[in-house]
Structure formats: structure tokens, C-alpha cells
DRENTOR-770534 format. One line per field, with one value per atom (N, C-alpha, C): atom name; residue in three letters; x, y, z. Coordinates in steps of 0.001 Angstrom, whole numbers. Layout:
<sites>
site <- [CA/...] $
code <- [ALA/...] $
u <- [X/...] $
v <- [Y/...] $
w <- [Z/...] $
</sites>
This chain:
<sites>
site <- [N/CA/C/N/CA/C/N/CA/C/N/CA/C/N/CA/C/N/CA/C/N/CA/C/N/CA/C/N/CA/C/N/CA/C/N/CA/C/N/CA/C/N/CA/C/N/CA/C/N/CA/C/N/CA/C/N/CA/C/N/CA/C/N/CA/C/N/CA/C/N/CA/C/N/CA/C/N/CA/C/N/CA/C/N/CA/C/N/CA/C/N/CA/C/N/CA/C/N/CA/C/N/CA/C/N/CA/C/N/CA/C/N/CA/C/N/CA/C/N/CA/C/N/CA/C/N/CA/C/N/CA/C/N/CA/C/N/CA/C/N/CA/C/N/CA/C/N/CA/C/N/CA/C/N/CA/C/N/CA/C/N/CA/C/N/CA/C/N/CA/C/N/CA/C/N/CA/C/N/CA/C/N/CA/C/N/CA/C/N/CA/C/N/CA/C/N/CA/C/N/CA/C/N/CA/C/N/CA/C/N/CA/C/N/CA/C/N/CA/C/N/CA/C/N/CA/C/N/CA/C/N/CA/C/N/CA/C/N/CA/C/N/CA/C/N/CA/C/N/CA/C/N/CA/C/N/CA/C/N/CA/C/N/CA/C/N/CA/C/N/CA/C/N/CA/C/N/CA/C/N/CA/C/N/CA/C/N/CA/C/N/CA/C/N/CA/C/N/CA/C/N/CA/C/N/CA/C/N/CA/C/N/CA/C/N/CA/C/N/CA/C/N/CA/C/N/CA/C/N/CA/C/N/CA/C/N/CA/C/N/CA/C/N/CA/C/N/CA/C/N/CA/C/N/CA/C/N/CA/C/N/CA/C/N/CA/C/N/CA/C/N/CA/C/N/CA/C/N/CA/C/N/CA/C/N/CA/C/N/CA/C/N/CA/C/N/CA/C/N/CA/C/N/CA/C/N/CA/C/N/CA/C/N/CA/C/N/CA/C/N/CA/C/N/CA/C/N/CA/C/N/CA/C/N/CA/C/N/CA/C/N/CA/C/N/CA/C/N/CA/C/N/CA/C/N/CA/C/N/CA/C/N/CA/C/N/CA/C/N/CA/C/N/CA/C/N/CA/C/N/CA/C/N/CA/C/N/CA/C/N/CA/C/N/CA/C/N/CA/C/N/CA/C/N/CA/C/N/CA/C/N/CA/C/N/CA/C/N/CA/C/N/CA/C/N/CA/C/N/CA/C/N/CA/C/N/CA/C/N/CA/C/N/CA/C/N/CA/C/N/CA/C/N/CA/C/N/CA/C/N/CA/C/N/CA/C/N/CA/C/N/CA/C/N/CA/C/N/CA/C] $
code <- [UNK/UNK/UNK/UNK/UNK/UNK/UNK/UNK/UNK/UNK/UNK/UNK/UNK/UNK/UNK/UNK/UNK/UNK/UNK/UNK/UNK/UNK/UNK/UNK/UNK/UNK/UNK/UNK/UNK/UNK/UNK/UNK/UNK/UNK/UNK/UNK/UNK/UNK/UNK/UNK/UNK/UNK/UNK/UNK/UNK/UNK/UNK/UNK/UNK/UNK/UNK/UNK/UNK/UNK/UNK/UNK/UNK/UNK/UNK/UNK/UNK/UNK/UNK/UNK/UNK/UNK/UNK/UNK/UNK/UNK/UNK/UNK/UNK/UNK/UNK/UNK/UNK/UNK/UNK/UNK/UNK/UNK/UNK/UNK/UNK/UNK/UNK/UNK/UNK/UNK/UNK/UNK/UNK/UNK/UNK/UNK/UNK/UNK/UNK/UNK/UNK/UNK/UNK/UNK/UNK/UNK/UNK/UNK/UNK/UNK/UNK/UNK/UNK/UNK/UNK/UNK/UNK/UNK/UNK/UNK/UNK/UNK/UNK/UNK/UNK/UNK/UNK/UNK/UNK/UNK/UNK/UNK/UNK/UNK/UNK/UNK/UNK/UNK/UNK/UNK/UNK/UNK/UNK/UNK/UNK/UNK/UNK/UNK/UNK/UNK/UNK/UNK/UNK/UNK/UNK/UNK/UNK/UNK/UNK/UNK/UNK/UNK/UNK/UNK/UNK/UNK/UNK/UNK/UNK/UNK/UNK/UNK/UNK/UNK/UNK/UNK/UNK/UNK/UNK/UNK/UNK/UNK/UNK/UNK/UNK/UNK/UNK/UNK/UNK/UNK/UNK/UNK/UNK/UNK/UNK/UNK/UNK/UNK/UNK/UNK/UNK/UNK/UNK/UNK/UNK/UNK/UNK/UNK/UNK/UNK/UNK/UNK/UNK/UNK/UNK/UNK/UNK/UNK/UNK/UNK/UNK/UNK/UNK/UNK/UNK/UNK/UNK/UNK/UNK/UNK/UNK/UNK/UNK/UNK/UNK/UNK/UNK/UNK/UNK/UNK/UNK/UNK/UNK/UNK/UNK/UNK/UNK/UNK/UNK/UNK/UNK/UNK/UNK/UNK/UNK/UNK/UNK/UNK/UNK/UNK/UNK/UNK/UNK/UNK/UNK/UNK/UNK/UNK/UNK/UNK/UNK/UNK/UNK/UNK/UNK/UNK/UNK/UNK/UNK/UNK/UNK/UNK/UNK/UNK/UNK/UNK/UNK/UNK/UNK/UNK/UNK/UNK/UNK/UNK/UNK/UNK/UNK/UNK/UNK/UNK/UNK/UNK/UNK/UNK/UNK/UNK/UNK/UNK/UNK/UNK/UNK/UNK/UNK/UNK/UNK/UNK/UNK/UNK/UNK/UNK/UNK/UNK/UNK/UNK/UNK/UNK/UNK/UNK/UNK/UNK/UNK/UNK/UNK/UNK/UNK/UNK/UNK/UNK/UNK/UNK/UNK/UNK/UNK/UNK/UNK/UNK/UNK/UNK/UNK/UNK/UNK/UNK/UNK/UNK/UNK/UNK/UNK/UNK/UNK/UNK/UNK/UNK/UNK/UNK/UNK/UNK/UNK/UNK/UNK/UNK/UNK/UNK/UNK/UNK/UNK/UNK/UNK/UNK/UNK/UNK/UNK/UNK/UNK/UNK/UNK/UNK/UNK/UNK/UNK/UNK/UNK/UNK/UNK/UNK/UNK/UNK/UNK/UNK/UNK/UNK/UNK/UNK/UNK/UNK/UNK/UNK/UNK/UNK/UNK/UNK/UNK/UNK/UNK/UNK/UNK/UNK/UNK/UNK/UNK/UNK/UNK/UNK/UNK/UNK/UNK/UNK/UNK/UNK/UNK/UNK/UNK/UNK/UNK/UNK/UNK/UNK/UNK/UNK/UNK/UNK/UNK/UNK/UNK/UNK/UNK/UNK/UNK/UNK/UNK/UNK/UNK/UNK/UNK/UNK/UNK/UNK/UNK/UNK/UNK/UNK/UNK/UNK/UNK/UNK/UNK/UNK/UNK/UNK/UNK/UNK/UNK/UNK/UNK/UNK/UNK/UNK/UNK/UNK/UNK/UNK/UNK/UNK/UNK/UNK/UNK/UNK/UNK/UNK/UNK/UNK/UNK/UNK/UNK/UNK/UNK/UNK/UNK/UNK] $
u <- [131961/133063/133037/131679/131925/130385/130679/130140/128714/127498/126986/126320/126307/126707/125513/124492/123004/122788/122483/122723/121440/120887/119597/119056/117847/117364/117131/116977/117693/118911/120209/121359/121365/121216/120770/120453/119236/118849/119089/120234/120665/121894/122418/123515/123275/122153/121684/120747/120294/120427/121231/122615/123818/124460/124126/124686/124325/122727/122177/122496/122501/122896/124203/124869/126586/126787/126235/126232/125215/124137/123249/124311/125430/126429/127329/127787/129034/128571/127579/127474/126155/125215/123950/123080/123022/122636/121581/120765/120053/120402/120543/121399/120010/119753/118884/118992/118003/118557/117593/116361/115400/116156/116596/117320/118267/119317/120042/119816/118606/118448/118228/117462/117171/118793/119578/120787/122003/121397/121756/121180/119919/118599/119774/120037/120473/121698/122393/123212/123248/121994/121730/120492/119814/118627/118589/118021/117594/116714/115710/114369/114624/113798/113808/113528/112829/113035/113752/115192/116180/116960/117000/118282/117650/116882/116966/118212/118736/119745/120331/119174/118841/119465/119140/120130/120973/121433/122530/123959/125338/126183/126312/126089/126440/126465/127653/128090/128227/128693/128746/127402/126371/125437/125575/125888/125393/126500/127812/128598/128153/127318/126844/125233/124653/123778/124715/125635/126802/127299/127257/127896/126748/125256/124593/124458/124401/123935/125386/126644/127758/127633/127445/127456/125886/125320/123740/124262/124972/125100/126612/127608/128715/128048/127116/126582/125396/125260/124367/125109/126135/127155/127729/128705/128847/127709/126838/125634/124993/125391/125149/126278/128060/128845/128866/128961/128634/127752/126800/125738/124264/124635/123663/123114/122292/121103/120143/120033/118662/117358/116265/114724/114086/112963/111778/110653/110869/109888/109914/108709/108434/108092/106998/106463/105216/104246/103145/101869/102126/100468/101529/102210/102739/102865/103097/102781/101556/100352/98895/98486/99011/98626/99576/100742/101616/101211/101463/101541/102373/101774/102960/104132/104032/105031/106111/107469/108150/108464/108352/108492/106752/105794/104826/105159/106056/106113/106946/108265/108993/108568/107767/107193/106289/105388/104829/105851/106764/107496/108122/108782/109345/108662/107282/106113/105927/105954/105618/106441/108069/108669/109083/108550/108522/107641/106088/105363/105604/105910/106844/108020/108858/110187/109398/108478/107703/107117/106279/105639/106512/107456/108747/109477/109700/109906/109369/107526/106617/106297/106661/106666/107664/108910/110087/111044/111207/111833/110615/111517/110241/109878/109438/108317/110106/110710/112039/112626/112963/114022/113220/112139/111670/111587/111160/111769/113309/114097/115664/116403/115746/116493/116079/114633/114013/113787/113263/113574/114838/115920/117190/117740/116967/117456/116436/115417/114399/113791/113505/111877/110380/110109/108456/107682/107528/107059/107137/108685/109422/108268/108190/107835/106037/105766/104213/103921/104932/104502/105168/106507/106522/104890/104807/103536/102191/101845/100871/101669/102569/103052/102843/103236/102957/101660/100552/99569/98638/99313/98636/99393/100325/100711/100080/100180/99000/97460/97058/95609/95642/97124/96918/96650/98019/98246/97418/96151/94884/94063/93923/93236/93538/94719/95309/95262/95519/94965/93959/92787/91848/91033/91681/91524/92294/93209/93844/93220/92662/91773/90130/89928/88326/88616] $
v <- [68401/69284/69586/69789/70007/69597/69153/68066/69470/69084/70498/69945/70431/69915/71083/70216/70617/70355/71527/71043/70218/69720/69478/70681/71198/72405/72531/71626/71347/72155/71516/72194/73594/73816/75326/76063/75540/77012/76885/75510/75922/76695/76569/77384/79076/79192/80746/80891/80558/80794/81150/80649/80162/81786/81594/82938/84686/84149/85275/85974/84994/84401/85541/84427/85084/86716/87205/88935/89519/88646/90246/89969/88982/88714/89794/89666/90574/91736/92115/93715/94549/93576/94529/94394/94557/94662/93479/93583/92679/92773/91508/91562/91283/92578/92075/92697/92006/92994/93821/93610/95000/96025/96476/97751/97931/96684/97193/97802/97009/97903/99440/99594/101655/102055/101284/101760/102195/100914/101096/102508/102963/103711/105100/105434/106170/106982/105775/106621/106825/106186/106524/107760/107558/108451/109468/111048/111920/112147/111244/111064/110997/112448/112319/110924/110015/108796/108041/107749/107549/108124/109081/110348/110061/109351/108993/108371/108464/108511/106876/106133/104527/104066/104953/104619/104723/105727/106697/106175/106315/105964/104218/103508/102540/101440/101917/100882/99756/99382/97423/97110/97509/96628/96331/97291/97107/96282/96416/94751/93818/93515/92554/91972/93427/92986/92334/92817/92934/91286/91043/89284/88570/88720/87678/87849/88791/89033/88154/88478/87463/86467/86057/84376/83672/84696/83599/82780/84381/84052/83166/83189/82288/80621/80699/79669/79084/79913/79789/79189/79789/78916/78267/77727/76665/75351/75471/74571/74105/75030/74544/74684/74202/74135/75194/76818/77377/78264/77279/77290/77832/79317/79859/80901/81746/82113/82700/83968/85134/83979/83903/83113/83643/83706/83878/83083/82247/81224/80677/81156/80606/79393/78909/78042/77834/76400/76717/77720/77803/78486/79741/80188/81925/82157/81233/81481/81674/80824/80845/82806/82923/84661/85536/85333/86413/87010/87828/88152/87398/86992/86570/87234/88227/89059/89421/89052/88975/90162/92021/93035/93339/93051/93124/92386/90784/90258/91080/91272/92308/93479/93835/95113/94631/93543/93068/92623/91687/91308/92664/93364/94735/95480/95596/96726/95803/94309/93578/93535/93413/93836/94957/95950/97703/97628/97358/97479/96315/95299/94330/94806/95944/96272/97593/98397/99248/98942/97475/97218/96170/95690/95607/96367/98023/99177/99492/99467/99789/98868/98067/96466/96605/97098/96846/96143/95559/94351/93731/92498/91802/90311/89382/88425/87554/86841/86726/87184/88671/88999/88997/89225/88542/87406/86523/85206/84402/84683/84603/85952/86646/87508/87615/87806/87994/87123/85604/84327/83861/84087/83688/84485/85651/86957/86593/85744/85748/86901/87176/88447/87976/88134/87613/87927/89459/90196/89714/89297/88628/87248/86309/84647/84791/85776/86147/86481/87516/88052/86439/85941/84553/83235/83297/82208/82904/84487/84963/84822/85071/85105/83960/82621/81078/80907/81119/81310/81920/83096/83909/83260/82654/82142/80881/80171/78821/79125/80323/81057/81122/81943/82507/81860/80582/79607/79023/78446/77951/78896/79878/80940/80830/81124/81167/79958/78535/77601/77365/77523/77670/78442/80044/80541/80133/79280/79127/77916/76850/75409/75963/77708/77600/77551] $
w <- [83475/83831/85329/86075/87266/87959/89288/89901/90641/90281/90939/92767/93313/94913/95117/95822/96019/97671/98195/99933/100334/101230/101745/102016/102087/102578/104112/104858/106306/106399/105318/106082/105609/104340/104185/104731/105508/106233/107704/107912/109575/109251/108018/108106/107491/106664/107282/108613/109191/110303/111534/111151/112204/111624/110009/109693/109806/110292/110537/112160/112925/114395/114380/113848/113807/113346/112560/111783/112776/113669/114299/115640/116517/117384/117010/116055/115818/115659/114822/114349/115464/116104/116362/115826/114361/113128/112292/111845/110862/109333/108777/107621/106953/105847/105030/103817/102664/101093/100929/101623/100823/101498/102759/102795/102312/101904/101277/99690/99600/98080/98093/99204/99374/99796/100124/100147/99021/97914/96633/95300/95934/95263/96282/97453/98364/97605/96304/95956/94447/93948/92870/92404/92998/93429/94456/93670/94781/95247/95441/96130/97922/98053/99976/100659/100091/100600/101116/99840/99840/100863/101004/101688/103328/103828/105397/106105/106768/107678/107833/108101/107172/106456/105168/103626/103584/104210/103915/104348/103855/104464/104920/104097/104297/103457/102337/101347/101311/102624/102484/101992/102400/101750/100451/99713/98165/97497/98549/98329/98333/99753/99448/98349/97959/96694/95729/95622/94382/94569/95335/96044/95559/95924/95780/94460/93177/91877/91528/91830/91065/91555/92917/93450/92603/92365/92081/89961/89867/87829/88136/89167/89342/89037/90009/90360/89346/88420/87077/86241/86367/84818/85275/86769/86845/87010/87313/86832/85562/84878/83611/82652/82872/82367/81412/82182/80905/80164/79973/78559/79723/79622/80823/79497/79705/79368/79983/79712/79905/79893/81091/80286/81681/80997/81979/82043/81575/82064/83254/84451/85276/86198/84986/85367/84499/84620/83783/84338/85731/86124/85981/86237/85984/84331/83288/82340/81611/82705/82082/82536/83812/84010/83639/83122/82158/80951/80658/78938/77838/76815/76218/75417/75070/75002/75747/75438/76178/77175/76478/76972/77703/77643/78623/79948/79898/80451/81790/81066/81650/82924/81929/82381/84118/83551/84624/85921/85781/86713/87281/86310/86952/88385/87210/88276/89823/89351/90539/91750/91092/92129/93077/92023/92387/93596/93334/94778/95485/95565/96302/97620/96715/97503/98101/97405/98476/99834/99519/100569/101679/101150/102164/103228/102844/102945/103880/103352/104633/106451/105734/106466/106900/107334/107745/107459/106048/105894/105045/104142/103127/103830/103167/103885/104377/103222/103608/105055/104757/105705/106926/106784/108810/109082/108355/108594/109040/107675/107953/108758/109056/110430/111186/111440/112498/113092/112827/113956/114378/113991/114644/115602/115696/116685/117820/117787/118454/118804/117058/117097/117119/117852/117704/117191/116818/115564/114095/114034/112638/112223/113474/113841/113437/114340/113631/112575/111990/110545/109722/109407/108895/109082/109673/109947/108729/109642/109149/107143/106778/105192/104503/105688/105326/104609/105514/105378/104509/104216/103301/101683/102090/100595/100252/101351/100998/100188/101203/100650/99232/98728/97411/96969/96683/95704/95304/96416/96364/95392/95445/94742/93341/93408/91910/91366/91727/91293/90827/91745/91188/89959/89907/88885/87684/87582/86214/85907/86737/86550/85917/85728/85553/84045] $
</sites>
């Protein structure tokens, strides 16, 4: 029914780049989603956290959460004509350290992303958004922390490999 059109990851990420380029040109601004999520929490939540000056007052973001959650499930069912579907299966080494229960499973990914978007928060931005915003603005802070994240993910993976091979 429909032809699914897969970019190179080359052009992908020159064209978020070009796009990150283009939104901190026009606005000032760094386009990223972990703040926009405390922006989304800003008007759902009354936690002093939330209510910083930061959060506050600035709805486009949570348009654009709202864009990538319909463009990602748009782009779910036209890929699979359709016949799309709730699953959490990861992978085999994230299934060897999951629970098998589907609501433990839950629970885990949940909590994971909870201190995830905290320590984003604290960090200024998550491992992502300094990468795709912060090197196209030419941040050097962003370029160091990306490398140092590279790195520390190579470390893990190695780790965790290893622990699911004992």
C-alpha cells in the first residue's frame, strides 16, 4: 500500500542539523524535548520545580512534544500498513535484564526514564539534546559532553555484555 522511504543516516542528521542551525538563527533559542517536557509537567503539575520562569509560559513546546508523539505513531502505521501495535520488546540483551512480567517491565522502563529526564534536567539538557543542539550552535561544552556520552556508552555496552555472556 505504501512505499516506506528510509533516509541514509548521513542525510538525516545533516538535515537535523541544518534544522537545529536554522531554529537557534531564527529564534536565539535551543530546540530541545527534555525541557520541553518540564514545560509540559509546568502545566500539569504544582511542584516548585516546575513553576521556574524556564517552564513557564511557553506552550509551543508541548506542540511540538505533541508533533513528535503523532509524527513517530503517523509514521508507525504507515510502516506497517496499519497493523501497528503496543510491544515492548527491546531486544535480546534488554530482555535477558528485564522482568518478565509485562507490568514490572513497565514499571522499570517508567522509573528509568523518570531518573533519566531528572538527570537531563540537572545536566542541562539530555545526552541527545547536547549533541543535536549543542554542536550545530558550536557549543563546546555540548561537543565534550557528546564525546564524553559516546564513550561512556561504548563502556556500558561492553559491561552489560559482558554481564549477560556470564
Amino acid at each position: 500500500m505504501y512505499d516506506i522511504i528510509i533516509w541514509p543516516g548521513w542525510l538525516a542528521g545533516a538535515g537535523i542539523g541544518l534544522l537545529m542551525v536554522a531554529f537557534h538563527w531564527v529564534t536565539g533559542k535551543q530546540l530541545g524535548v527534555s525541557r520541553s517536557y518540564c514545560n509540559l509537567w509546568a502545566h500539569v503539575s504544582k511542584l516548585p520545580f516546575f513553576q521556574q520562569k524556564e517552564y513557564t509560559g511557553t506552550g509551543w513546546r508541548i506542540w511540538f512534544i505533541a508533533g513528535i508523539v503523532l509524527g513517530g505513531a503517523t509514521a508507525a502505521m504507515i510502516g506497517n500498513q496499519g497493523d501497528w501495535h503496543l510491544q515492548y520488546d527491546m531486544g535480546q540483551a534488554y530482555e535477558a535484564l528485564l522482568p518478565s512480567n509485562v507490568w514490572l517491565k513497565i514499571l522499570v522502563l517508567f522509573s528509568g526514564g523518570a531518573v533519566m529526564g531528572l538527570g537531563a534536567r540537572l545536566a542541562g539538557g539530555c545526552t541527545s539534546g547536547h549533541v543535536i543542539a549543542g554542536i550545530p550552535t558550536l557549543n563546546f561544552a555540548s561537543a565534550l559532553a557528546g564525546g564524553l556520552f559516546f564513550v561512556g556508552g561504548l563502556l556500558t555496552i561492553q559491561f552489560v555484555a559482558y554481564m549477560v555472556a556470564l
